[in-house]
N, C-alpha and C positions, 0 to 999 in steps of 0.2 A: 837138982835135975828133976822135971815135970815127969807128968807119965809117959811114956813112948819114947822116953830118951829125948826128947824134946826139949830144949834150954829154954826157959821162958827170958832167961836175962841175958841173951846171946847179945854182944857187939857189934854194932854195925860196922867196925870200924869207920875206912875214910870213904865211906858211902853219903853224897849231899844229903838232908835235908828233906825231906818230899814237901813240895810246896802247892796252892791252890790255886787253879785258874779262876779267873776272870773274864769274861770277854769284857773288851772295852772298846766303845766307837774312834773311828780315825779322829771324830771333827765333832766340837762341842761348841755352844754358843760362843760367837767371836773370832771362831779361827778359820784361816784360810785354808780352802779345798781344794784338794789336788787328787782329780782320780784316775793318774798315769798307773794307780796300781790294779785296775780294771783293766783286764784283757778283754777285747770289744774286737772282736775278727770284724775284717770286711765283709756289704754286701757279697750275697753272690757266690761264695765260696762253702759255704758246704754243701757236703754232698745230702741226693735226698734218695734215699734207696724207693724199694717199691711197696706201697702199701701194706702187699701180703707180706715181707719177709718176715723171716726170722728174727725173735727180739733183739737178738745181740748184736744183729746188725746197724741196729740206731743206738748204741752206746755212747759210742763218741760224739754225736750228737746231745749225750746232755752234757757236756764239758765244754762243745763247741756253743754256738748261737744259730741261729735260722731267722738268717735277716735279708731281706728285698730289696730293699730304698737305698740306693746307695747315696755317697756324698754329692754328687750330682742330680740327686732327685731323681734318677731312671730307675725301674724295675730290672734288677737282674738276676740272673743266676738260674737254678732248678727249681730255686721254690718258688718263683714267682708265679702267681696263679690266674695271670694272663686276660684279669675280667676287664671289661666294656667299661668304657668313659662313663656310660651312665648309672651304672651299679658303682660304680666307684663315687662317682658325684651324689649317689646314696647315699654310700657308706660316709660319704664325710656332712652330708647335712644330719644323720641321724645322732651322729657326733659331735656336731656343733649343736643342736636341740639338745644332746643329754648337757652340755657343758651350760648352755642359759637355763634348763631347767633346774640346777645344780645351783647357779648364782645367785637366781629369785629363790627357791626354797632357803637358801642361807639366809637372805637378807629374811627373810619371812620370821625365820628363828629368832634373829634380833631382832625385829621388831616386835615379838612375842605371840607372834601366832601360832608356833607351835615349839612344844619344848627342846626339840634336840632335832636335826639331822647332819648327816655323813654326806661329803662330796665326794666325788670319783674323779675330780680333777689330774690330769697325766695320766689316765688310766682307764680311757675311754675307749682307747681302741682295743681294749682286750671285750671290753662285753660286749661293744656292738660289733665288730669285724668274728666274734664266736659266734653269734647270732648270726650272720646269713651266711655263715655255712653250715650251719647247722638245718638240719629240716625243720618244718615250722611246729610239727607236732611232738617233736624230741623231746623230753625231758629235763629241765634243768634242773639243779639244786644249788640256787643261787648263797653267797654271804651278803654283805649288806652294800658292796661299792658296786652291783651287776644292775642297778638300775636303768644303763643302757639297753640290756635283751630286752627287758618289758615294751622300751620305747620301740626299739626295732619291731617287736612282735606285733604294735599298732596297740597297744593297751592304751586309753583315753590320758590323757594326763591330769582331765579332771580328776578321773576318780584317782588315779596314785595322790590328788594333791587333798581329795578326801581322806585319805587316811591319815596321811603328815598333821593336816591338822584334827584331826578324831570327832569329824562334825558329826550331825545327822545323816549324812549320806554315806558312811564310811563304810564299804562294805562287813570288814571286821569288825565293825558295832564299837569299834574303842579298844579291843582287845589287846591288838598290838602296838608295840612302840612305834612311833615315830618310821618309817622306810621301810620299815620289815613287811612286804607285801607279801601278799598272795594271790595269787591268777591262777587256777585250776584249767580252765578252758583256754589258757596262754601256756600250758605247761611251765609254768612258774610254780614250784614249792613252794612252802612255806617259808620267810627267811626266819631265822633262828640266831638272836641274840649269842645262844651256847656254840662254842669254837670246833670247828671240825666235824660237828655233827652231817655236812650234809654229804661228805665221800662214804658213810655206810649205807647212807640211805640211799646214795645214787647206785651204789653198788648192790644193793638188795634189790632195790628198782630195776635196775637192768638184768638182774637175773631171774625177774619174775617175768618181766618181755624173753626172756630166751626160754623159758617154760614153756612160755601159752607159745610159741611159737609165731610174734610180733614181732614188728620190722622196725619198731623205735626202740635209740637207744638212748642212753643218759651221761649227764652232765653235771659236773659239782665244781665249783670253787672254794676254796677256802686262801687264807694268806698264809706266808709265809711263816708268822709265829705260829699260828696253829698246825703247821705240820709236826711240831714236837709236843702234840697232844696221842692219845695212846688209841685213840680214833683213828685217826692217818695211817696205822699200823695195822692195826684189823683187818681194819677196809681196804687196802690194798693185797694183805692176805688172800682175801676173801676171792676178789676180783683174779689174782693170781690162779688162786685152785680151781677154779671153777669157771675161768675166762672170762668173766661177764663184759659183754659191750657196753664198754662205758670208758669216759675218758675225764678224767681227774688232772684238776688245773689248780695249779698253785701259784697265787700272784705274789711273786717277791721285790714289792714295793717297798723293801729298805728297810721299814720300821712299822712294829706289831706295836699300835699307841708310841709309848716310847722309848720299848726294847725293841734296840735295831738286830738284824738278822742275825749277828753272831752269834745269839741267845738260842736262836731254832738249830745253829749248826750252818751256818753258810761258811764261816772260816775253817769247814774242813773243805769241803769240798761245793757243788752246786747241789740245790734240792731235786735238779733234774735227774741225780747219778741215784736217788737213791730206788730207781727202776731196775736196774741192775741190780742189787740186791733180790729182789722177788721175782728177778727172770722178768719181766715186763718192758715192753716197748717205752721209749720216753725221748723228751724233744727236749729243748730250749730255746725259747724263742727270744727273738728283745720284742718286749711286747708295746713299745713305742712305736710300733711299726704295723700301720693296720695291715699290710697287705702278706709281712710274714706268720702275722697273729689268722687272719684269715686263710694261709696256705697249710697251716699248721693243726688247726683245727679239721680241716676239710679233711685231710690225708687222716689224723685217726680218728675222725668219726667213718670213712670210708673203711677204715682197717677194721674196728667195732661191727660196721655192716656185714665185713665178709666175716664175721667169725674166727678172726685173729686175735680177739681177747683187748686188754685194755691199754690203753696208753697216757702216761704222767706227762704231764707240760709243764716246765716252768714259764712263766712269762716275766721276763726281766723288766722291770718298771721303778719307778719314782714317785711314791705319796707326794703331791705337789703340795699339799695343803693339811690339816692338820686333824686328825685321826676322826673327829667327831668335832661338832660345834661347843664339847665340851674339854676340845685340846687347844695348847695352847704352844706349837712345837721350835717356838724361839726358845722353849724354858729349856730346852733338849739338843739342839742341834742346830748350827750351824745357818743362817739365811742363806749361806752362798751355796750348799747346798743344790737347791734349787735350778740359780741361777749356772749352774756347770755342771748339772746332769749331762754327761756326754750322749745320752741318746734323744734329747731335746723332747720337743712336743710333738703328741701323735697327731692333734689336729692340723697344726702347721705343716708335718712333715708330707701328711697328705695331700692338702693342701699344694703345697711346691711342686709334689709331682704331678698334678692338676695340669697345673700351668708351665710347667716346662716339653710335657705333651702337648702342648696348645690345645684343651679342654676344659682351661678356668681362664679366670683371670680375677685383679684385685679385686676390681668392681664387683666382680659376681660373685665374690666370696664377702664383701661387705654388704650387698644387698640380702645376701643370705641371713647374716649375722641379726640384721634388721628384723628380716621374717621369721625369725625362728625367736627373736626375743621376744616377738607383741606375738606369736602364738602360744607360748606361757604365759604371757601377761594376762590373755583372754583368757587362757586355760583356769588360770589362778585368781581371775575377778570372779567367775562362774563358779565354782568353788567355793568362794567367801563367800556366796549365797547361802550359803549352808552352813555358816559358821566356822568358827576359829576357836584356837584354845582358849577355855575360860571364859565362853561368854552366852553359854547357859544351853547352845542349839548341840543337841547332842541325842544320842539314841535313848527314847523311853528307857526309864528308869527299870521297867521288868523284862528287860533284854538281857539284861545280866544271870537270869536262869533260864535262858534260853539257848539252843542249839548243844546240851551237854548231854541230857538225856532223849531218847527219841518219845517218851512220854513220863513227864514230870515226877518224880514221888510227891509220895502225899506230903512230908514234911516239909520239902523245899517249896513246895504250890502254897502253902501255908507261909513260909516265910515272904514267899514274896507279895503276898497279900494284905501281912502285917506290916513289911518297908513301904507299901504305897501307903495305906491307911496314915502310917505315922508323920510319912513325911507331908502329905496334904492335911494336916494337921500341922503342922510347924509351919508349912506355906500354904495356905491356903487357895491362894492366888495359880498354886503349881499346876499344871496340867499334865498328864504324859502327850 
């Protein structure tokens, strides 16, 4: 007998075994995909309460979906958010541009002009359909697949395609990787390689706009693996107590590199439910669908405005392609995949309802396709003016002790005086 009367060698009797989970994906290279075990409600049918309510009244809404497009290509239901042919004929070129800007920066990669970028392919109508409902001087705090808001906000695409390659023109001087932009004057963050960082910072941000008593509010993405970092938790804490406007989006495109979501927690339940926990507003959208990603956005960034506090979005999507130029996601899953995502492609789906409105047509969406590819092509000859990775045009060498301190210490002015000297001494030919 232990102390307290406590049997340390008590029998379990006929008690099983305790055994360890695993998640493990449906579909591995080579096997055929079957996603009848996706519950996928029809357009049109959920309900869309009113901006102001009560959080708990959008609960069911993150188990349900918030979808527009129906299978006939018409907008229906509550949420459809009823915009003009030509906002729409926006929204889908801004989207066909992030998809060719996307193509040329990959091919760029292999061809070695710059060492690494990330596509957004399937997954374009979540950044640029958030971006115009979003106000223009709102807050983002983007991850690394939102490359669309930049385009939508009009950022040059020279200069995004100065940084990819880290030439002389780059405004981050070489600092950052590869995509990870920053726009100040676009309301674009910094993006940030480290996972979840940007839901505290959006949520700090917005509650410094609710201080000074300012009318913007903020915006963060992160993916779905990263909501099971301890970040995602704070930050919504935070936002909870203290209300802050802002609206926290989680793209659950399947697979975080090449842990698929059941590693975050998707085979309990949706990441949209976990609003409920902190008493907070929360949606789900299928975010193949620009115009419900666009209905969805608007309503809580409008709820954020009136001082109803925060609202979580899932957007249900599909990595169409492979996590980074440095994945390779035949090794992991399934091709067909892909090919039987039941909520297809945002650019097509918009597309169709284009023209089954009679406000497109083929022609006018291959003409498009035209134009928007030889306007990256120019964007990216203009660019190479400037150099590419590895071929010498890059920011003076004593840029590297610049912008840290706002007046240099004596030590570091010293060192950088001695890296020039030394190095025009090994080259002499060098210039800065």
């Amino acid at each position: 007998m232990a102390e307290h009367g406590i049997r340390l060698d008590r029998r379990r009797g006929n008690l099983p075994a305790l055994e360890f989970y695993v998640p493990e994906p449906r579909y591995r290279p080579g096997d055929a995909v079957d996603y009848s075990h996706l519950q996928i409600p029809k357009a049109g049918v959920a309900s869309r309460p009113d901006e102001t309510c009560e959080a708990c009244e959008t609960w069911p809404l993150t188990t349900d979906m918030v979808r527009v497009l129906s299978e006939d290509d018409r907008a229906v239901g509550p949420w459809n958010p009823k915009l003009d042919p030509e906002t729409m004929r926006r929204l889908l070129r801004i989207m066909a541009l992030t998809r060719a800007f996307d193509d040329r920066m990959y091919r760029g990669q292999r061809q070695g002009k710059t060492s690494f970028y990330m596509k957004s392919t399937g997954e374009e109508a979540i950044s640029v359909a958030c971006a115009f409902a979003l106000a223009d001087d709102d807050m983002v705090f983007p991850s690394y697949r939102q490359q669309g808001i930049l385009i939508s906000r009009g950022y040059p695409l020279v200069e995004m395609i100065n940084q990819i390659f880290s030439n002389r023109a780059d405004r981050l001087k070489g600092r950052q990787l590869p995509v990870m932009y920053s726009a100040r004057d676009y309301g674009f963050f910094t993006i940030s390689g480290n996972l979840a960082t940007q839901f505290p910072q959006a949520v700090g941000w917005s509650m410094a706009s609710a201080i000074k008593g300012d009318t913007r509010i903020a915006t963060a993405f992160i993916g779905e693996g990263s909501s099971a970092e301890g970040d995602f938790h704070a930050a919504i804490t935070f936002a909870a107590v203290y209300n802050a406007p802002v609206v926290l989006n989680i793209v659950n495109n399947q697979w975080a590199i090449s842990s698929f979501s059941g590693f975050a927690g998707a085979e309990r339940t949706t990441f949209a439910a976990r609003a409920a926990g902190y008493g907070i507003a929360g949606l789900r959208v299928d975010g193949n669908d620009a115009l419900a990603v666009y209905a969805a956005m608007d309503w809580a960034a409008n709820r954020a405005r009136a001082n109803k506090g925060p609202t979580l979005i899932e957007h249900f999507t599909y990595r169409a392609e492979g996590h980074s130029t440095s994945d390779d996601p035949n090794a992991y899953r399934s091709a067909q995949e892909r090919e039987e995502w039941p909520l297809g492609d945002p650019v097509m789906r918009l597309k169709r309802h284009l023209i089954a409105v009679g406000e497109w047509s083929e022609e006018r969406q291959e003409a498009m396709d035209r134009e928007v590819a030889e306007e990256v092509k120019a964007a990216t000859k203009e660019a190479e003016k400037n150099g590419v990775l590895g071929h010498g045009l890059h920011h003076p060498f004593h840029t590297m002790f610049e912008d840290v301190f706002e007046d240099l210490p004596w030590h570091l002015q010293e060192q950088a005086e001695q890296a020039i000297r030394e190095r025009q001494i090994k080259w002499p030919e060098w210039k800065e």
